[in-house]
C-alpha positions in Angstrom: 7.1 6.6 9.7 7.5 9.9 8.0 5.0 9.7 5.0 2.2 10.8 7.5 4.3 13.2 9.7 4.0 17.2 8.2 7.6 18.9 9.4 7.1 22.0 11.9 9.3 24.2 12.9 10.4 24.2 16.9 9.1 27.8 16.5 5.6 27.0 15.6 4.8 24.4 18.2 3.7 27.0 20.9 1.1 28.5 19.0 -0.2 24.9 18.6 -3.2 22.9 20.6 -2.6 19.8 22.3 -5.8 17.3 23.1 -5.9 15.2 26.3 -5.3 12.2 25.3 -2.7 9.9 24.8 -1.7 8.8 21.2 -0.5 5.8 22.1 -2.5 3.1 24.3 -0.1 -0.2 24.4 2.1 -0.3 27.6 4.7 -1.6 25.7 4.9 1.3 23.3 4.6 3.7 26.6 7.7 2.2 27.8 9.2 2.7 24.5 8.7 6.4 24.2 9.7 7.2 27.7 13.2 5.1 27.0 13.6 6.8 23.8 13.0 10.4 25.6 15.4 9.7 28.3 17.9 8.8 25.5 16.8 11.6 23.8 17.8 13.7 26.6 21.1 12.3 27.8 22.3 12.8 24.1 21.0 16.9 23.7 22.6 17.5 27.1 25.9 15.6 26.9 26.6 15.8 22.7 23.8 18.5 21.8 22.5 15.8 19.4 19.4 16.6 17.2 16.4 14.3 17.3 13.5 14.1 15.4 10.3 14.0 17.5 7.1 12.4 16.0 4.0 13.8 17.7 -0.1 14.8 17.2 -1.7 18.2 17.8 -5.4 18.4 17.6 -5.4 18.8 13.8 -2.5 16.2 12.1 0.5 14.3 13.0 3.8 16.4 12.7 7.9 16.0 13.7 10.6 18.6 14.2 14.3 18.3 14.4 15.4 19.8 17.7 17.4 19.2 21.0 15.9 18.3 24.1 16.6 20.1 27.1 14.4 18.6 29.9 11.5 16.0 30.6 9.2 16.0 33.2 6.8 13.3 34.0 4.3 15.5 31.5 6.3 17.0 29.3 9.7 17.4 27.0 11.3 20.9 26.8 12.9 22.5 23.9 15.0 25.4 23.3 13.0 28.7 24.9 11.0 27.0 26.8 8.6 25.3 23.8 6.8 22.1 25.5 5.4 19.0 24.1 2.8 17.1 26.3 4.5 13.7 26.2 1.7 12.0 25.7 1.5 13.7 22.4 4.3 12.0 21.5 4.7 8.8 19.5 8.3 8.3 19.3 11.9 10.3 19.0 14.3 9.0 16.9 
C-alpha cells in the first residue's frame, strides 16, 4: 500500500485541503476503517503506540506516522489539535 502514499509530516496536515467526499465507497471497507481507528485509538491512549494513517487531500494520497488522541463521528485528532476528516481516510495500520 505504500508505493502510492507521499509521507507528510503531522505538522503539515493543517495547512492541507480536504474534499467532501469519501475515498472509500464499499460498506465493508467503511467498517474496516472505523474498526481499525477505534483500535487505533485504544492503542495511542493506553500504550502511546504510533500508527501510520493512509489518507487523500485534494491533490495526492499521503500517510504520517502519529498517535491518535480522539475520533469523533467526523474526524481523528492528532497531537495539537491537527484533524483528519475520516472520511479522508483509507486505512491505519
Amino acid at each position: 500500500m505504500n508505493t502510492d502514499f507521499e509521507i507528510i509530516e503531522k505538522e503539515a496536515i493543517e495547512k492541507l485541503h480536504f474534499p467532501e467526499g469519501d475515498v472509500l465507497n464499499d460498506k465493508e471497507e467503511i467498517l474496516q476503517r472505523n474498526s481499525e481507528l477505534d483500535r487505533a485509538l485504544t492503542l495511542g491512549n493506553l500504550e502511546h503506540s504510533k500508527i501510520k494513517i493512509y489518507f487523500e487531500d485534494d491533490h495526492s494520497k499521503k500517510v504520517v506516522e502519529t498517535t491518535i488522541w480522539g475520533v469523533t463521528d467526523k474526524r481523528v485528532i492528532l497531537k495539537q489539535g491537527v484533524v483528519i476528516p475520516i472520511n479522508r481516510i483509507y486505512k491505519s495500520l
